[in-house]
Structure formats: structure tokens, C-alpha cells
FIRO-712255 format. One record per residue (C-alpha): x, z, y; residue number from 1. Coordinates in Angstrom, 2 decimals, padded with zeros to 5 digits. Each point is the difference from the previous one (the first is absolute). Example, Ala and Ser with C-alpha at 12.3 -4.5 7.8 and 13.67 -1.06 7.14 Angstrom:
! FIRO-712255
{X: 012.30; Z: 007.80; Y: -004.50; pos: 1}
{X: 001.37; Z: -000.66; Y: 003.44; pos: 2}
//
This chain:
! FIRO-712255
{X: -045.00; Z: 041.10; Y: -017.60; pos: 1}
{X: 002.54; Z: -000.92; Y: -002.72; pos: 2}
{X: 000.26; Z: 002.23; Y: -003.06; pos: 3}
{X: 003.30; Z: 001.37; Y: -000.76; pos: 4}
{X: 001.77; Z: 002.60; Y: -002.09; pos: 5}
{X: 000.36; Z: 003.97; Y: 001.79; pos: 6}
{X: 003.24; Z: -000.46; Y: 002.47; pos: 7}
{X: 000.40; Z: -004.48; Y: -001.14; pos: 8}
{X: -000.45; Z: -002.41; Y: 003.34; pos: 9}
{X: -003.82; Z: -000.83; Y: -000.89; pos: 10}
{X: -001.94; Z: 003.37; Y: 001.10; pos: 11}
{X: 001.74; Z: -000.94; Y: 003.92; pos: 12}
{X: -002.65; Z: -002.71; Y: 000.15; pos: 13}
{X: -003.06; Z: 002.33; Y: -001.03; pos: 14}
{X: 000.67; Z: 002.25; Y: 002.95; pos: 15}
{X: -001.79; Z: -002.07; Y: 002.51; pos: 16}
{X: -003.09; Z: 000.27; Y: -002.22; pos: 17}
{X: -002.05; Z: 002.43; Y: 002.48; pos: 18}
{X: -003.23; Z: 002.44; Y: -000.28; pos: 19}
{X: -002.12; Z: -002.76; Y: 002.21; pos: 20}
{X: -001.41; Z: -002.91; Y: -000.95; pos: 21}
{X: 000.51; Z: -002.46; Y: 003.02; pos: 22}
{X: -002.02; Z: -003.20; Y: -000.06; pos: 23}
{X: 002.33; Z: -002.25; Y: 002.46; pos: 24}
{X: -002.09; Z: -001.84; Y: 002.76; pos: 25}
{X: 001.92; Z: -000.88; Y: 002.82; pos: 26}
{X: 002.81; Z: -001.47; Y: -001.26; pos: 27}
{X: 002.99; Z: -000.55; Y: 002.12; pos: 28}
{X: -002.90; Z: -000.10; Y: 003.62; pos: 29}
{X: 001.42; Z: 001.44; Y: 002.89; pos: 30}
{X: 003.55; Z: 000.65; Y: 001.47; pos: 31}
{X: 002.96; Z: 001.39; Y: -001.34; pos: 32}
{X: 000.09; Z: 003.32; Y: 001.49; pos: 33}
{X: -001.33; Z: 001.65; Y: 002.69; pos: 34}
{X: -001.05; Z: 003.27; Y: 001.41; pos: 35}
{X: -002.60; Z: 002.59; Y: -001.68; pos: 36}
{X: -002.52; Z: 001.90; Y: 001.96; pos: 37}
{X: 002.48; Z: 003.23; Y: 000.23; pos: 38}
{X: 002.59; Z: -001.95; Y: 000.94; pos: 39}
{X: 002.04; Z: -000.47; Y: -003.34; pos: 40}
{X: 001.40; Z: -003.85; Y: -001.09; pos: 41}
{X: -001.74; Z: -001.73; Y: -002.66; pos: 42}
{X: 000.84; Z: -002.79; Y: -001.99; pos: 43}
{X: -001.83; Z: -002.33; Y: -002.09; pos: 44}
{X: 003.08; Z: -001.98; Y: -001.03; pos: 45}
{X: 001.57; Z: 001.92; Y: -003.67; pos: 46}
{X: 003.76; Z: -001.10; Y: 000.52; pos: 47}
{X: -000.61; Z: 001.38; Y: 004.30; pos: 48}
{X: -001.19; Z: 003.26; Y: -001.66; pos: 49}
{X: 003.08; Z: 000.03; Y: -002.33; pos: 50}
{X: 002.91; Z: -000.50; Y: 002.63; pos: 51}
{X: -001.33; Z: 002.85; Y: 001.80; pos: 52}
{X: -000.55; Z: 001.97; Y: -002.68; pos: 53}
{X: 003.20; Z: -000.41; Y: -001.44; pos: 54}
{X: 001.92; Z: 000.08; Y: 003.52; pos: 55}
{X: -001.44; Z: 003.42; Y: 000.31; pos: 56}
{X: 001.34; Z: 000.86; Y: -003.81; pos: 57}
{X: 003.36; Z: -000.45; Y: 001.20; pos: 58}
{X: 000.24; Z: 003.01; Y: 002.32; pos: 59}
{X: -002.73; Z: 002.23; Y: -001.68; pos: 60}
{X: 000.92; Z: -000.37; Y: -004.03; pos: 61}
{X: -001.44; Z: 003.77; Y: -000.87; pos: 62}
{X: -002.99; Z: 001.70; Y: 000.26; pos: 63}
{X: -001.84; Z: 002.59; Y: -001.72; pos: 64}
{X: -003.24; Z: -000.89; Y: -002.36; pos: 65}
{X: -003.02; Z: 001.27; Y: -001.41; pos: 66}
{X: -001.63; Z: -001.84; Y: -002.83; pos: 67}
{X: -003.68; Z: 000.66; Y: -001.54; pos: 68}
{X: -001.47; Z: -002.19; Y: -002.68; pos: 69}
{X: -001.20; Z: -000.38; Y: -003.03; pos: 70}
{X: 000.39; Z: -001.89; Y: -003.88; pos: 71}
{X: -002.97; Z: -001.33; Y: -001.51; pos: 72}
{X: -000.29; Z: -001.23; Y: -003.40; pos: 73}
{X: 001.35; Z: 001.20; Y: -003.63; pos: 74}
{X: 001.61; Z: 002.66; Y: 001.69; pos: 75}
{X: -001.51; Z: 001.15; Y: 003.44; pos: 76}
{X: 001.51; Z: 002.42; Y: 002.09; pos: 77}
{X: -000.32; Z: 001.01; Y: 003.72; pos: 78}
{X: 003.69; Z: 000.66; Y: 002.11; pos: 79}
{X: 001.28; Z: 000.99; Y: 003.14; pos: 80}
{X: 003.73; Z: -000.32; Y: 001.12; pos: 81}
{X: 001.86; Z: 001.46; Y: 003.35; pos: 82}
{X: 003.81; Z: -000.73; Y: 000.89; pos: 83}
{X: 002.35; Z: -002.13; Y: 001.44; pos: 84}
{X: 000.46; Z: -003.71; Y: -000.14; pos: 85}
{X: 003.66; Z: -001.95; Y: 000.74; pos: 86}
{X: -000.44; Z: -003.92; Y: 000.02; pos: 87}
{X: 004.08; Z: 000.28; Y: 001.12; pos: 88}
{X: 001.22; Z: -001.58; Y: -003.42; pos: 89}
{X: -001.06; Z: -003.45; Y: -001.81; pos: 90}
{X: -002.79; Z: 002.06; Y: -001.32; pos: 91}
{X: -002.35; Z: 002.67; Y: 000.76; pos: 92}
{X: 001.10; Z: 003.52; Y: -000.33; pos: 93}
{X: -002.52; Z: 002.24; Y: -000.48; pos: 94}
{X: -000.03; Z: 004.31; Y: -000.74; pos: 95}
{X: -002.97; Z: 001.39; Y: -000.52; pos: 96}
{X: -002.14; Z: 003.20; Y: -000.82; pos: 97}
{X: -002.82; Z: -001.67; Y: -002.08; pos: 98}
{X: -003.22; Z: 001.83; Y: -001.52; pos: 99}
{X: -001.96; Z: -001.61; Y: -002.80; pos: 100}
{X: -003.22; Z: 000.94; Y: -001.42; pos: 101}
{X: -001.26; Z: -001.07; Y: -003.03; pos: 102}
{X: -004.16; Z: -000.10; Y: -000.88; pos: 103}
{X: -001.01; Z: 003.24; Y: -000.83; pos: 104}
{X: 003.29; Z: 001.64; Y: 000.41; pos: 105}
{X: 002.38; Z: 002.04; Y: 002.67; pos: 106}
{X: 001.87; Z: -001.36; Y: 002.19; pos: 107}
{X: 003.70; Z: -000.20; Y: -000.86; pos: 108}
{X: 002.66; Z: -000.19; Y: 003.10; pos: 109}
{X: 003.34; Z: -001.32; Y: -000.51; pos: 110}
{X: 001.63; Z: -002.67; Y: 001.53; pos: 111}
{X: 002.52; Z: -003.34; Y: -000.33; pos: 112}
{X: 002.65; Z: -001.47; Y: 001.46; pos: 113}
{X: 000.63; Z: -004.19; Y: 000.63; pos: 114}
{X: 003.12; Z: -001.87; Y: 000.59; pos: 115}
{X: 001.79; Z: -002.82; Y: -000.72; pos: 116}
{X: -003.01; Z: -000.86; Y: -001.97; pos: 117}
{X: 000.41; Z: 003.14; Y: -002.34; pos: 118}
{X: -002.30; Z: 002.68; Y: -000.14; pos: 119}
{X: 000.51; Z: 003.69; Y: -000.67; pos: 120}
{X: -003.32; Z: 001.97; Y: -001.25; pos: 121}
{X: 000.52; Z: 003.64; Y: 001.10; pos: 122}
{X: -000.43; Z: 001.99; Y: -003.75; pos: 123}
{X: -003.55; Z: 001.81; Y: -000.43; pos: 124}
{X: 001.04; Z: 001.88; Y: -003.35; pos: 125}
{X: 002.56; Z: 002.64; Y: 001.52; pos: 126}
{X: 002.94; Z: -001.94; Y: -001.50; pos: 127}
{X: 002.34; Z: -002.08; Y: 001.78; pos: 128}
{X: -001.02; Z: -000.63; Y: 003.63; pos: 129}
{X: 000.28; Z: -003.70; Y: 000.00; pos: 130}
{X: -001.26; Z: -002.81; Y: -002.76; pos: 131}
{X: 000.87; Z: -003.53; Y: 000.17; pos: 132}
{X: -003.32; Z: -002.26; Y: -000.08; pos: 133}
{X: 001.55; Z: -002.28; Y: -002.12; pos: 134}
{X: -000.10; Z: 003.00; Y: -002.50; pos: 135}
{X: -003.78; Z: 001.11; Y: 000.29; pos: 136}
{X: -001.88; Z: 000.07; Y: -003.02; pos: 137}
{X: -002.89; Z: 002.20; Y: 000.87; pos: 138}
{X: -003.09; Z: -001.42; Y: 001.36; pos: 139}
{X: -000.07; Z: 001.43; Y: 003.28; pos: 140}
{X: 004.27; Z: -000.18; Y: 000.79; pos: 141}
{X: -000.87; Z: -003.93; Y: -000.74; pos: 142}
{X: -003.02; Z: 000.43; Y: 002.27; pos: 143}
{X: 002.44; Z: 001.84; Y: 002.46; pos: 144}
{X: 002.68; Z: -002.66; Y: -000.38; pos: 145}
{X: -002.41; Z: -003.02; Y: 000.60; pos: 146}
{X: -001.55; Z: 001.51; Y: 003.27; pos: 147}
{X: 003.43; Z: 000.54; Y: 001.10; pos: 148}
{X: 000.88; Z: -003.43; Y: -000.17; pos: 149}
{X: -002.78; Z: -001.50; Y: 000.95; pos: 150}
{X: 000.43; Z: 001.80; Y: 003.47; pos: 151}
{X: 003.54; Z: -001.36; Y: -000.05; pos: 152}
{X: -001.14; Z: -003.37; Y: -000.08; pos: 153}
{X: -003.01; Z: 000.67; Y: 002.64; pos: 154}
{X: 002.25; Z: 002.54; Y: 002.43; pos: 155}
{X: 001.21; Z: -002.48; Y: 002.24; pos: 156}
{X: -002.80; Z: -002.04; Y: 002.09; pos: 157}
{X: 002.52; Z: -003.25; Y: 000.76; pos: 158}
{X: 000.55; Z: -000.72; Y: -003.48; pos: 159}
{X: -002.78; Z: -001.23; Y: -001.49; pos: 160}
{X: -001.08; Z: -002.22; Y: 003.52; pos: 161}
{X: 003.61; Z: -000.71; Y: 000.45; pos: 162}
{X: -000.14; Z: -001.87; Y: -003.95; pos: 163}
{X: -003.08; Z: -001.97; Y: 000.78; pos: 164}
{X: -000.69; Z: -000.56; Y: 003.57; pos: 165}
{X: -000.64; Z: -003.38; Y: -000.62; pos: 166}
{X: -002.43; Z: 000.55; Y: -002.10; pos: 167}
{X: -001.60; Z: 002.89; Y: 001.99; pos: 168}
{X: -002.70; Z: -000.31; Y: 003.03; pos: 169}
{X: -000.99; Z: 003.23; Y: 001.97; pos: 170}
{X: -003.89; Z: -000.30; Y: -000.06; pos: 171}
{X: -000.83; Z: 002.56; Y: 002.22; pos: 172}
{X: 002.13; Z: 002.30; Y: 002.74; pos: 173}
{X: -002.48; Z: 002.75; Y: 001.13; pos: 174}
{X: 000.74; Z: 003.30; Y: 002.25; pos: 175}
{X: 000.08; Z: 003.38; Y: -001.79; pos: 176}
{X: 000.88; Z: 003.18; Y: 000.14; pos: 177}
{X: 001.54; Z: 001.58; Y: -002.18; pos: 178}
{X: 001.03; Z: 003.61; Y: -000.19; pos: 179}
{X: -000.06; Z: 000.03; Y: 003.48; pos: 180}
{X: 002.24; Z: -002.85; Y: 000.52; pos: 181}
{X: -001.52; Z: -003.13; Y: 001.44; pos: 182}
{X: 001.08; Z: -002.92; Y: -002.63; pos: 183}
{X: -000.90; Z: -003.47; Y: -000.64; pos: 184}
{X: -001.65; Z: -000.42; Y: -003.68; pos: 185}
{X: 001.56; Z: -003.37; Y: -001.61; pos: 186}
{X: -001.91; Z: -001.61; Y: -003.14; pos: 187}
{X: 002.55; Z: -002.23; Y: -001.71; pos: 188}
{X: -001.48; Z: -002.38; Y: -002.44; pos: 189}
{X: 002.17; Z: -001.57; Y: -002.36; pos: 190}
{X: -000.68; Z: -003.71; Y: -001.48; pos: 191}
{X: 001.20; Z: 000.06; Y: -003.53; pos: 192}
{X: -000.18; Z: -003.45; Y: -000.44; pos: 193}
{X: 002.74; Z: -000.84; Y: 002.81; pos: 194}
{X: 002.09; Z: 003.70; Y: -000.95; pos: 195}
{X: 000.30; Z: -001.69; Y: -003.55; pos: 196}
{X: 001.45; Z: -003.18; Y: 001.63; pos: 197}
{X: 002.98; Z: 001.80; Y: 001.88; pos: 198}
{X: 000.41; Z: 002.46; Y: -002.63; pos: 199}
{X: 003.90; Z: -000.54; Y: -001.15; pos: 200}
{X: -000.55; Z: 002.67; Y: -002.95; pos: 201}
{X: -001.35; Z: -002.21; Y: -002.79; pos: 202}
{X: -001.42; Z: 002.94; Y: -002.14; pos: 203}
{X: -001.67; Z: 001.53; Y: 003.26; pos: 204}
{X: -001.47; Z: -004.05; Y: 001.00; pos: 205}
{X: -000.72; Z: -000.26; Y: -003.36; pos: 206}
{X: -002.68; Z: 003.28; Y: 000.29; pos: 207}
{X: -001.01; Z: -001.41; Y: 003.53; pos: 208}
{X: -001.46; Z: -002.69; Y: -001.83; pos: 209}
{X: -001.67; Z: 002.02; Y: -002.93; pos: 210}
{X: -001.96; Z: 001.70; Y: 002.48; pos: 211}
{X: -000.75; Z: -003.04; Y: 002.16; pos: 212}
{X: -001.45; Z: -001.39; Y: -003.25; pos: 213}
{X: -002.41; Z: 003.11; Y: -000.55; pos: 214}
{X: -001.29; Z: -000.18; Y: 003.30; pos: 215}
{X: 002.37; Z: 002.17; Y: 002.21; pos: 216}
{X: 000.64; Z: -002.20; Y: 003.04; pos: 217}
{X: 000.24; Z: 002.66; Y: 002.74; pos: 218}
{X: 001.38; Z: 003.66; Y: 000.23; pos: 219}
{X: -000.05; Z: 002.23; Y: 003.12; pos: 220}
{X: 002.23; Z: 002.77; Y: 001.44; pos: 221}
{X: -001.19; Z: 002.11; Y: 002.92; pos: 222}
{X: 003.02; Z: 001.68; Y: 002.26; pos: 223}
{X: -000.12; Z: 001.85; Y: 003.17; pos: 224}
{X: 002.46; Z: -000.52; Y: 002.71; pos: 225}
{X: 000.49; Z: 002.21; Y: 003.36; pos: 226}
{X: 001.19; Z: -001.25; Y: 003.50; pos: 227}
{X: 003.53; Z: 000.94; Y: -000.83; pos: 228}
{X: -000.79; Z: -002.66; Y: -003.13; pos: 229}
{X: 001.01; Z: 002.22; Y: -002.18; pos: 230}
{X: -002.47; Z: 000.42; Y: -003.26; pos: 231}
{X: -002.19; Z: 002.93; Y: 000.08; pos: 232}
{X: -002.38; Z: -000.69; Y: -003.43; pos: 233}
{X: 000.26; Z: -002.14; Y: -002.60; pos: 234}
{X: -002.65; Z: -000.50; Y: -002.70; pos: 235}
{X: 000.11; Z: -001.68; Y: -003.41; pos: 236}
{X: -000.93; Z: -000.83; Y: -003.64; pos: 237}
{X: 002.76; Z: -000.32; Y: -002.52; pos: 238}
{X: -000.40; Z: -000.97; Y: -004.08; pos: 239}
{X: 001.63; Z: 002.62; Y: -002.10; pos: 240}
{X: 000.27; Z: -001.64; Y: -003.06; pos: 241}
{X: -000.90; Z: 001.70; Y: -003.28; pos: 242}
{X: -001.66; Z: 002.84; Y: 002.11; pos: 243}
{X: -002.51; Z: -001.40; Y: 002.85; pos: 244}
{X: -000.16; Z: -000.79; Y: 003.49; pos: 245}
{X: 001.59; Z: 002.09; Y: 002.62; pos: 246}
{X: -001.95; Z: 000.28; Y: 003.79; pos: 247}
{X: 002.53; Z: 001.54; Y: 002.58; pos: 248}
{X: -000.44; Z: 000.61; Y: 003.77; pos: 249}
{X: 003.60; Z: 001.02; Y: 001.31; pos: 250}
{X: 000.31; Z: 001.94; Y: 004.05; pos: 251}
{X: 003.49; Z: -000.73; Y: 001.13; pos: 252}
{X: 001.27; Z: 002.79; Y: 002.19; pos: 253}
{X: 003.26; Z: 000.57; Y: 002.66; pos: 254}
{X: 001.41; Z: -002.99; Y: -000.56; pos: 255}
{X: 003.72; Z: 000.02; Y: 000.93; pos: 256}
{X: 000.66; Z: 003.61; Y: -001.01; pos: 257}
{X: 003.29; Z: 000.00; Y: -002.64; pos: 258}
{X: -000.52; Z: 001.05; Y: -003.31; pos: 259}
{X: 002.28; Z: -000.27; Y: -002.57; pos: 260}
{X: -001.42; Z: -000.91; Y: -003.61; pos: 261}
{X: 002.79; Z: 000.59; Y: -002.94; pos: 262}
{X: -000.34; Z: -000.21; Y: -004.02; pos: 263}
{X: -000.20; Z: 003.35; Y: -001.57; pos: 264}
{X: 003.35; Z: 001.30; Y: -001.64; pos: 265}
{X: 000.86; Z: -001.70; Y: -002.94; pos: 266}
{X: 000.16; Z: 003.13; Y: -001.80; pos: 267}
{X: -003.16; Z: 001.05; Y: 000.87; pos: 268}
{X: -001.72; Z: -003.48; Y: -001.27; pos: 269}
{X: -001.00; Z: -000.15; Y: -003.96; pos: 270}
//
């Protein structure tokens, strides 16, 4: 959606951009809710699917999460990520093991830690363990640093639908499986035209509008959500500026199990 700086308010509004394509027919037809054919609630309404989305959020705030994507443009990279997720805080808090790999090269494992809206790359050059992202200067630490945030800002499934329900419809709620797990698949489409009209942020309204003026009326999210309405599987586009366009499909895991995410040591941070 919006085009912001790595870790400023703008990249939040990209996150709903998803892999799909959905052209919306049936626009607001049909009832609220009602029952799928395995049995699981589904609603057509986008502030019904937030309340009980975020009603389940308040008793199951962890979860683990693996992460697979990609970054296509100037510099294109594939990624995977596997850890734990806290949305317990006023922002995401995310630790990580995350393996990049870089075209025609090996792939290099480290890892990162988010909170508080700081992130800590793990070192890859045998020196100190930890390295502040504000402090990358390599090409792949500020690769690192920006895929790091950008899950940040896409980690938790309310937030984005929570910021522009009103601007949101859910275009299609189908059955699948997923994994095993019987879900309900929600496409959200977003109307940019009305998500620039309740934006408060002027800089972020002021990029709704630039791409409302090229031709970018509609973006789409796709997330899965079990009986328990808990999300299973989220996937997403999100613009990293300066670098491309990162693709992510995220698998949320044992939701409600405590983790406990903490900043590296200062002295091991450079």
C-alpha cells in the first residue's frame, strides 16, 4: 500500500498487499456470518471478523512462526524464518532464526531479534554477537534489517484490518485445509480511496492518494483462520523501499504457549 521508510508508520499499510489478485464481485451479498460446510463460523462483515479476532488475541498473545518468502527487484533474495512471536506489548515482538540466500550464493543462517520497535541483527562476521540495525552498512545486514521489520509490521493479523476496517470488505470466505487444520480462507480487499479518507496520518493519506492517482484503487490480503479463530496463515506483499518487493506466507503455530522475547545484552550489541 503506502510507501514508507524501513521501521516509519507507512510500510504497516503495504502489508495487506497479498500474492492474489482478487477481482471483487459480490460485494457486500449475503449475510453476515454463518456456518461453513465443516462446521467453522464465517463472516463476511470486516469489523465481525476483527472483534473475534482480536477477542481471541487477548488470551492467546504468543505463538511460534515460520516465515518463507522472497525480495524481488535491485536486490532479490529468497528467506525463511522459524521462532517465536509475542503480540503481549504495544508492538510485535519477534526472535527469530532467519536464513537468507542470495542469487548464486550460500545460504547464510543467523538470526534477529524485535522489540519495542528495535531490532537486533545476530553478527555473521565472528565479532560481537549482536548488531544494532540502525548500524548496518553492508548490503545484506540492511537487507537483514529491512526483512526484519517488515515482519514486525506484518506479524500481527488484527493490525492492519483493525486500522482500516472501514475501508475493508471480505470478498470471499472459502473452506480449506490447511496443514491439516480445517480453516476458513478470508480475502480482505482494501478500498484505498475510502482508507485515504479516515487516514489521521497526513504523510501516510497523503501516499494513499499518490497511489489512488496512478491507478491503485484496491489491495488484497489473504488470512486463514481455524475454528478456535485463531490465525493459522497469513499471506502478503510488502514494498521494501530502495530494495524491491517482499512476498511472505507466514504458518502461525501453538498459539498460547509463553515465550519470553528480551534485547540482547547491551554489551554484547555494537
Amino acid at each position: 500500500m503506502a510507501v514508507r521508510s524501513a521501521g516509519g508508520p507507512r510500510s504497516v499499510l503495504l502489508a495487506l498487499l497479498a500474492v492474489v489478485v482478487v477481482v471483487v464481485s459480490a460485494c457486500g451479498s449475503g449475510p453476515d456470518d454463518d456456518t461453513s460446510e465443516n462446521g467453522l463460523p464465517r463472516y463476511y462483515d470486516a469489523t465481525q471478523l476483527l472483534n473475534v479476532l482480536v477477542e481471541r488475541r487477548a488470551t492467546d498473545r504468543t505463538a511460534r512462526l515460520a516465515v518463507a518468502g522472497d525480495v524481488t527487484g535491485s536486490a532479490p533474495v529468497t528467506f525463511s524464518a522459524q521462532g517465536a512471536v509475542s503480540l503481549e506489548g504495544a508492538t510485535p515482538a519477534l526472535a527469530l532464526d532467519q536464513t537468507i540466500t542470495w542469487p548464486g550464493g550460500q545460504p547464510q543462517t543467523s538470526g534477529f531479534v524485535l522489540r519495542d520497535g528495535q531490532v537486533w541483527l545476530r553478527s555473521l562476521d565472528g565479532g560481537t554477537p549482536w548488531l544494532r540495525a540502525t548500524s548496518a552498512t553492508t548490503e545484506a545486514d540492511r537487507m537483514r534489517a529491512a526483512i526484519a521489520r517488515a515482519l514486525g509490521d506484518t506479524t500481527d493479523p488484527t493490525a492492519n484490518l483493525s486500522r482500516y476496517a472501514d475501508a475493508t470488505l471480505v470478498s470471499d470466505a472459502s473452506d480449506e485445509t490447511v496443514d491439516g487444520v480445517a480453516t476458513i480462507r478470508y480475502t480482505l480487499v482494501v478500498d484505498l480511496t475510502r482508507a485515504a479518507t479516515i487516514e489521521p496520518d497526513d504523510a501516510v493519506r497523503a501516499q494513499l492518494e499518490q497511489q489512488v492517482a496512478s491507478g491503485l484503487t484496491r489491495i488484497t490480503s489473504t488470512l486463514w483462520v481455524d475454528a478456535d479463530t485463531r490465525p493459522v496463515r497469513t499471506r502478503q506483499r510488502q514494498d521494501l523501499p530502495g530494495m524491491g518487493t517482499l512476498a511472505m506466507t507466514g504458518v502461525y503455530t501453538s498459539w498460547g504457549t509463553p515465550v519470553t522475547i528480551t534485547p540482547p545484552a547491551a554489551a554484547e550489541v555494537r
